[in-house]
N, C-alpha and C positions, 0 to 999 in steps of 0.2 A: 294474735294468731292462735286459732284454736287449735293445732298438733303441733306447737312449736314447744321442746322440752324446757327449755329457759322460761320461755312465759307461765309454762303451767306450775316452775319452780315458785317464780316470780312472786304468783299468785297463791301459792301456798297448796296449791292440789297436789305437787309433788317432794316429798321429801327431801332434802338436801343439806350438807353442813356447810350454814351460813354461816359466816363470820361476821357481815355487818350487811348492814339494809338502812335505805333511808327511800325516800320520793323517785328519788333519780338512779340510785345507782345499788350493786345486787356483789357482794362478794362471799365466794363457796370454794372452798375444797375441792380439787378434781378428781375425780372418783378414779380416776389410772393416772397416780401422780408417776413425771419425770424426771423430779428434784425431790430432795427431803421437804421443798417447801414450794408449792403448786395450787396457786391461789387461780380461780377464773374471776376476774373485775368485768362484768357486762351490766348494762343499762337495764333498767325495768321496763322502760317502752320497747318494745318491737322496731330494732334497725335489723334488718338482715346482716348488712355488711359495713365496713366501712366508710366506702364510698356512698353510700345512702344515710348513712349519720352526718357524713360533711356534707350534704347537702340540706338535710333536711333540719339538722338539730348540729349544727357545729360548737355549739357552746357546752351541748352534752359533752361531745369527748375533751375538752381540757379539763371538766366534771371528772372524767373517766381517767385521763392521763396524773391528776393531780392524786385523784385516789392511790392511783398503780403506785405513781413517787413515793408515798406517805409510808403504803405498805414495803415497798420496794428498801427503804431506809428502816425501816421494823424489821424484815428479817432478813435482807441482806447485808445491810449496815455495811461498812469500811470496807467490806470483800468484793459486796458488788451484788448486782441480780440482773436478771434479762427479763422482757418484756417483749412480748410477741402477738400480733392477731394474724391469722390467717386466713386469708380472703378466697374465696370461691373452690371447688374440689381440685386442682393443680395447686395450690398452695396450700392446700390441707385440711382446709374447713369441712368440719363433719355435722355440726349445728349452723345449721343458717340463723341465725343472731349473733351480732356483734357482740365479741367479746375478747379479753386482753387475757392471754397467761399471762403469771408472776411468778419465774421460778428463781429460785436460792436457797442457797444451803449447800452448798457444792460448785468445783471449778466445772463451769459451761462451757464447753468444748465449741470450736470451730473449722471449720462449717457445721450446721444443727443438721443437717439431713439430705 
């Protein structure tokens, strides 16, 4: 996607603090964290959303949820961390590219919003 800001990170046109990078999958710093620890875990291919990743590439996101785990256990450990995507502009999504917050470091309050 040519004006898609994930992809253009992706691909290294835009700057970003990545934390890891491989073939499939892109994790970065989110530039207005909401936790001491505010990780974004999204795909390097182009899925808009969720439900277009389970259709088209469903083996990507257990890629995507095992990563979130990994990290999820790295810096939330024994306390705990949350994991969220949020799909379409009613649920909050402001990048159309699938992608997972990882927040921890902090008691996550209930209800988020």
């Amino acid at each position: 996607m040519n004006d898609c800001l994930f992809c253009k990170i992706a691909a290294g046109e835009i700057e970003a603090d990545i934390l890891y990078k491989d073939e499939q999958i892109l994790v970065l710093k989110d530039i207005k964290p909401q936790a001491p620890v505010h990780l974004l875990v999204l795909p390097v291919e182009h899925h808009a959303n969720l439900g277009e990743a389970a259709e088209k590439a469903p083996a990507l996101l257990t890629a995507l949820l095992t990563k979130c785990a990994a990290l999820g256990l790295k810096f939330g450990g024994d306390r705990g961390y949350r994991v969220v995507a949020n799909i379409g502009r009613d649920g909050g999504q402001t990048v159309e590219h699938l992608h997972f917050h990882l927040l921890a470091g902090r008691e996550l309050l209930w209800p988020p919003g």
